[in-house]
VMD Tcl script that builds the backbone (N, CA, C; Angstrom):
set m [mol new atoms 234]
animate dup $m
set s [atomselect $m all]
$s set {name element resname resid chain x y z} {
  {N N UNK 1 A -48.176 67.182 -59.013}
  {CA C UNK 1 A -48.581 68.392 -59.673}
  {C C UNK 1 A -47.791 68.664 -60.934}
  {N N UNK 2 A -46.409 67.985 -61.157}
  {CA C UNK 2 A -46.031 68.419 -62.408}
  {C C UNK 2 A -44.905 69.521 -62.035}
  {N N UNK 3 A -44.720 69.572 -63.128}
  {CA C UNK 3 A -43.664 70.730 -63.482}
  {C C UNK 3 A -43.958 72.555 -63.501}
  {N N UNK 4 A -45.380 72.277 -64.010}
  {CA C UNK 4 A -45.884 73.806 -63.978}
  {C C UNK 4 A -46.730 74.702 -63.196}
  {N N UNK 5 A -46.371 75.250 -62.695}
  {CA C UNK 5 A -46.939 76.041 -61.640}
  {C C UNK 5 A -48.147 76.327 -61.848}
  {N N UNK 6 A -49.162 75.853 -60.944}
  {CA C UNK 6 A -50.515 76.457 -60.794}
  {C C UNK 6 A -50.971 77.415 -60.203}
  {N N UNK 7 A -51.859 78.000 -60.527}
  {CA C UNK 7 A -52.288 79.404 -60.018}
  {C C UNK 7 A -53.066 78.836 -58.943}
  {N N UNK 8 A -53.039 79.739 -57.526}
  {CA C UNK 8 A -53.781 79.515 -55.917}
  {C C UNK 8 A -54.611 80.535 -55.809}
  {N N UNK 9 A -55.373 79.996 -55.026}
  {CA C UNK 9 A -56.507 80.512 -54.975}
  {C C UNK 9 A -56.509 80.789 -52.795}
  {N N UNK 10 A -56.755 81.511 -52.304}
  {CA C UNK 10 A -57.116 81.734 -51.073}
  {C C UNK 10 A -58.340 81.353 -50.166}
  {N N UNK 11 A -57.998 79.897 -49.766}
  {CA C UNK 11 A -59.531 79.654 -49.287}
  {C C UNK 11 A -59.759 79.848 -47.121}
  {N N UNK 12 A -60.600 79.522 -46.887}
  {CA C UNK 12 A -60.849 79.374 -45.520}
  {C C UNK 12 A -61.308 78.311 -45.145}
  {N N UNK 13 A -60.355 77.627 -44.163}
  {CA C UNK 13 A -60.307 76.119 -43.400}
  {C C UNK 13 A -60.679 75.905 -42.284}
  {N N UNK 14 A -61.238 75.021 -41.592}
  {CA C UNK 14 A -61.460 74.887 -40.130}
  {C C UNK 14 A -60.899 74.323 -39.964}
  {N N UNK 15 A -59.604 73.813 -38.946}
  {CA C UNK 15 A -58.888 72.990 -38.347}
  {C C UNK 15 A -58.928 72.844 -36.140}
  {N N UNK 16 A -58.444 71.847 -36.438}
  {CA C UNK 16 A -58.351 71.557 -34.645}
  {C C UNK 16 A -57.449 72.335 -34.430}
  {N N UNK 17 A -57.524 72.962 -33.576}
  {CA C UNK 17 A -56.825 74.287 -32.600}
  {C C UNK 17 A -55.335 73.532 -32.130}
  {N N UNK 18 A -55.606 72.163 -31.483}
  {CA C UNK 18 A -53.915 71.527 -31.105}
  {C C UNK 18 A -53.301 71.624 -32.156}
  {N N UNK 19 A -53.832 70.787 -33.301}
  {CA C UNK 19 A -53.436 70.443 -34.328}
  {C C UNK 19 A -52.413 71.581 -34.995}
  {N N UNK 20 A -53.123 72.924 -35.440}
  {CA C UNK 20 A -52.849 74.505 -35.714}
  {C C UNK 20 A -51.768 74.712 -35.241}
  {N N UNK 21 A -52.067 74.315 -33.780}
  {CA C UNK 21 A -50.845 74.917 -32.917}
  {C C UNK 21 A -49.328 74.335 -33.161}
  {N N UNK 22 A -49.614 72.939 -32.910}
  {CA C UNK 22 A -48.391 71.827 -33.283}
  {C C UNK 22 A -48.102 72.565 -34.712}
  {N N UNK 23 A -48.366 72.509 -35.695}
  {CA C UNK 23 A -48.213 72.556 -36.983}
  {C C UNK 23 A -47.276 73.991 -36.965}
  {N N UNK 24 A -47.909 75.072 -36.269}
  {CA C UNK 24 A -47.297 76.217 -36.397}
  {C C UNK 24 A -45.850 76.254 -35.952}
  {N N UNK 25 A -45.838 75.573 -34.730}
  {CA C UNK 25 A -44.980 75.133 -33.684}
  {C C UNK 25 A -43.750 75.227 -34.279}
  {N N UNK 26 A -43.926 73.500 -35.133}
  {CA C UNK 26 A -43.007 73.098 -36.034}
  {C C UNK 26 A -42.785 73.453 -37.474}
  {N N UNK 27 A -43.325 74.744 -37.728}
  {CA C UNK 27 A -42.544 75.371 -38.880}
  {C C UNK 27 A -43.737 74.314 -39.857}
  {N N UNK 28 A -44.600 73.830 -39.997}
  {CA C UNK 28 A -44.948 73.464 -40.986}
  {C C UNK 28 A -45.892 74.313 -42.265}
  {N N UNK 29 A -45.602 74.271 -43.460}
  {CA C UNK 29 A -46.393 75.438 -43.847}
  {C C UNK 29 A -47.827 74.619 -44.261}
  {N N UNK 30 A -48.619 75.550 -43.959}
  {CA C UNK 30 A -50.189 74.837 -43.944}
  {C C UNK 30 A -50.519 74.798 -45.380}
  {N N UNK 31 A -50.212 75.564 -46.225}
  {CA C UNK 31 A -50.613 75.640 -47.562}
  {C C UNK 31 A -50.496 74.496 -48.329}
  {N N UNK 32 A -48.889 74.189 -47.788}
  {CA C UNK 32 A -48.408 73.232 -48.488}
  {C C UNK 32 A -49.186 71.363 -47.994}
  {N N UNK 33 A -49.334 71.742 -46.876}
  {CA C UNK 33 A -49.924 70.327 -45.819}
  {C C UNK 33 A -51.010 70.293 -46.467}
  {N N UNK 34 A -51.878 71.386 -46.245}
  {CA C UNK 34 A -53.402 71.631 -46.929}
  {C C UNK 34 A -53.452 70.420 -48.395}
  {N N UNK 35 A -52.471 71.442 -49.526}
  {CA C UNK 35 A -52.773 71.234 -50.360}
  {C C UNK 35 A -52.364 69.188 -50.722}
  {N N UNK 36 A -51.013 69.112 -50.144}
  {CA C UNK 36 A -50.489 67.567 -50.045}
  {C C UNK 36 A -51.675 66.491 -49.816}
  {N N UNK 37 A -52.184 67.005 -48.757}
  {CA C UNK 37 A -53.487 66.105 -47.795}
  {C C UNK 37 A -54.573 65.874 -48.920}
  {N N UNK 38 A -54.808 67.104 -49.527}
  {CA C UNK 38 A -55.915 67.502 -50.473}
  {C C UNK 38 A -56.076 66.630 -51.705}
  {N N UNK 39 A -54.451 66.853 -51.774}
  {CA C UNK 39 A -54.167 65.620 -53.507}
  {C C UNK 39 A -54.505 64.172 -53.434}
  {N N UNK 40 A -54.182 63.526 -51.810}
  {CA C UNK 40 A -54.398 62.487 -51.600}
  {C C UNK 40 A -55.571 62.202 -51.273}
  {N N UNK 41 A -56.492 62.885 -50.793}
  {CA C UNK 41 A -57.638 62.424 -50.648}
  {C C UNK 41 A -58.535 62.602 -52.582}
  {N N UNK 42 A -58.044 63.338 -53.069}
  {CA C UNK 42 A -58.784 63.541 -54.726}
  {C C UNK 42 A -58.318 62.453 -55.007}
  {N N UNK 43 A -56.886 61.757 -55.388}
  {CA C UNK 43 A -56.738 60.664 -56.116}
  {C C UNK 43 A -57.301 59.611 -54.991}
  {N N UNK 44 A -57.478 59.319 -53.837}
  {CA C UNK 44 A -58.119 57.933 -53.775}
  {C C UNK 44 A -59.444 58.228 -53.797}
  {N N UNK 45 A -60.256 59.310 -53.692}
  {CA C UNK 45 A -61.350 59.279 -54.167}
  {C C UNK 45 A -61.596 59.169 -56.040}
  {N N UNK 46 A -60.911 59.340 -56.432}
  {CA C UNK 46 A -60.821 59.416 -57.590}
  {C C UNK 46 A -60.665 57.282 -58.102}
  {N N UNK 47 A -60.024 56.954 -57.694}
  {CA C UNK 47 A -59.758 55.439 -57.658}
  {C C UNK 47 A -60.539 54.988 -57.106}
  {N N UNK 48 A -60.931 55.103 -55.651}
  {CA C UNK 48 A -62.899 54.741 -55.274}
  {C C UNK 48 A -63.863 54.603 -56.600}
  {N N UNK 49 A -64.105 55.921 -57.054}
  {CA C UNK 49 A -64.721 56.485 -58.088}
  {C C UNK 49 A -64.397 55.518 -59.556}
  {N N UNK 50 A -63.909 55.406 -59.816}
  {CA C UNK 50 A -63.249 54.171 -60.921}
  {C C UNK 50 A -63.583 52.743 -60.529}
  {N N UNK 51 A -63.547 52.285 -59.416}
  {CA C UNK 51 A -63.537 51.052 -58.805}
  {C C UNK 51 A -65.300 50.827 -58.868}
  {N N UNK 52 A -65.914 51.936 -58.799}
  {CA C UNK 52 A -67.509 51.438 -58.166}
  {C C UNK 52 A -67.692 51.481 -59.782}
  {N N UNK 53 A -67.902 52.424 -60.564}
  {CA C UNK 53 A -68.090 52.774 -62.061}
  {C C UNK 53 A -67.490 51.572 -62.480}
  {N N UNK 54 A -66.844 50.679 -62.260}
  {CA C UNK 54 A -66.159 49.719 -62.948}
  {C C UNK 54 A -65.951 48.358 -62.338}
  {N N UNK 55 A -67.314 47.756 -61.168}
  {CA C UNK 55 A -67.093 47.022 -60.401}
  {C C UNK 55 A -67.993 45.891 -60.931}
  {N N UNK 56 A -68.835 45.900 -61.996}
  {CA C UNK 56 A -69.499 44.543 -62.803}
  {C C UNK 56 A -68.646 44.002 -63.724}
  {N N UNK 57 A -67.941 45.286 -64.482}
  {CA C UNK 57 A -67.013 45.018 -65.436}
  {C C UNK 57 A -65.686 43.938 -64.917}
  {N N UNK 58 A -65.039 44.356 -63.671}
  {CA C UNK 58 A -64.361 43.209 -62.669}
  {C C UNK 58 A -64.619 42.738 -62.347}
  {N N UNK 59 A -65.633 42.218 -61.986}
  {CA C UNK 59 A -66.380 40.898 -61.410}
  {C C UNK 59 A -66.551 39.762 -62.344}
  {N N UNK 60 A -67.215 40.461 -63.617}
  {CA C UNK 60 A -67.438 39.887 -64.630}
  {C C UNK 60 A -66.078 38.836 -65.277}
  {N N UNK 61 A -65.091 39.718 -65.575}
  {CA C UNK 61 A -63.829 39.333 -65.791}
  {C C UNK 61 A -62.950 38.320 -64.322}
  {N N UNK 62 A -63.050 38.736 -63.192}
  {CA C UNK 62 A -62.735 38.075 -62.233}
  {C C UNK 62 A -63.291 36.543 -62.764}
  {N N UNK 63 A -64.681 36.455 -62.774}
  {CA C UNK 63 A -65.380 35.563 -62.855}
  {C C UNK 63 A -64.890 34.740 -63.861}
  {N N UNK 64 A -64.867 35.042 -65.132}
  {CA C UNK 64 A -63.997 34.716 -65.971}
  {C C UNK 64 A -63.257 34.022 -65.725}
  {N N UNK 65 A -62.091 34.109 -65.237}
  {CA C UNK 65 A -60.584 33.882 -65.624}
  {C C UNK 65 A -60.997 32.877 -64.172}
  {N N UNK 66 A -61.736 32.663 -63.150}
  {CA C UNK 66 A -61.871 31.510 -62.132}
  {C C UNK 66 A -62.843 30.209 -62.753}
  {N N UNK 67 A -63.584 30.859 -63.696}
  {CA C UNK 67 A -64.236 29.592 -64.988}
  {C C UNK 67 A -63.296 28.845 -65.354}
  {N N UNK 68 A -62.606 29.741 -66.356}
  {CA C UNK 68 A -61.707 28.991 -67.586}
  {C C UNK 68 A -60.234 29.470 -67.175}
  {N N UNK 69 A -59.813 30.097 -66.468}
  {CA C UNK 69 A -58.313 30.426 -65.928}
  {C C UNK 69 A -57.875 31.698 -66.875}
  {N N UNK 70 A -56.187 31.644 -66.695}
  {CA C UNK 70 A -55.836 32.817 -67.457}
  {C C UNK 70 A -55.924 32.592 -68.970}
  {N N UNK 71 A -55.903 33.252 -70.180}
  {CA C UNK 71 A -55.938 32.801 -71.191}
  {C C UNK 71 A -55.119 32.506 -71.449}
  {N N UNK 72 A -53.697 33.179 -71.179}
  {CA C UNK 72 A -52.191 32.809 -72.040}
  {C C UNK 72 A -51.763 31.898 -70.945}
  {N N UNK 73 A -52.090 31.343 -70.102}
  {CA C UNK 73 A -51.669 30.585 -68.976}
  {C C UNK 73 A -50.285 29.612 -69.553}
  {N N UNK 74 A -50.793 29.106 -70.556}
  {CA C UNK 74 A -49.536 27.874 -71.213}
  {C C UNK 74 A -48.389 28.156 -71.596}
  {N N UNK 75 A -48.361 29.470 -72.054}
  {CA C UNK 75 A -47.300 30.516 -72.150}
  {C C UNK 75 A -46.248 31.416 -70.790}
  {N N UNK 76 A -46.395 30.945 -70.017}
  {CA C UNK 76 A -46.155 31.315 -68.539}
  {C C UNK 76 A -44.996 30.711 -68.347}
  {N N UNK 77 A -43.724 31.646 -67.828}
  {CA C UNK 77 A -42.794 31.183 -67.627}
  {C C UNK 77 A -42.222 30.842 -66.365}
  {N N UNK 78 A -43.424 31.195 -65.369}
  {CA C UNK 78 A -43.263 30.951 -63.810}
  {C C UNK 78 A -44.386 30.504 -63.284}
}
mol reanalyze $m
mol bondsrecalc $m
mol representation Tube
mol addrep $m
């Protein structure tokens, strides 16, 4: 999230009742779980989202470089 504080918004969640309970149990704050859980599911959907939008373009290039190899290959110091 950065350095600068974002403004929250108050929403309503359904969660599993054990789950709630455990969580409360142990002091966890939900806002914060909520929001943690939340980020991670946006960025790998977000990288999903990139991957399909951009999956001829890699193939294409995959394909490539298993034709004719890497280009700078001769230049390779390992």
């Amino acid at each position: 999230m950065g350095t600068t504080e974002r403004s929250r918004r108050a929403t309503n969640l359904t969660l599993d009742e054990e789950l709630l309970a455990d969580a409360k149990r142990l002091g966890v704050n939900l806002s914060r779980a909520a929001e943690d859980g939340l980020q991670a599911a946006v960025r790998q959907a977000r990288i999903d989202e990139w991957m399909n939008e951009n999956a001829a373009a890699i193939e294409s290039s995959n394909g490539w470089v298993e034709k004719r190899g890497l280009p700078l290959a001769r230049h390779r110091q390992f």
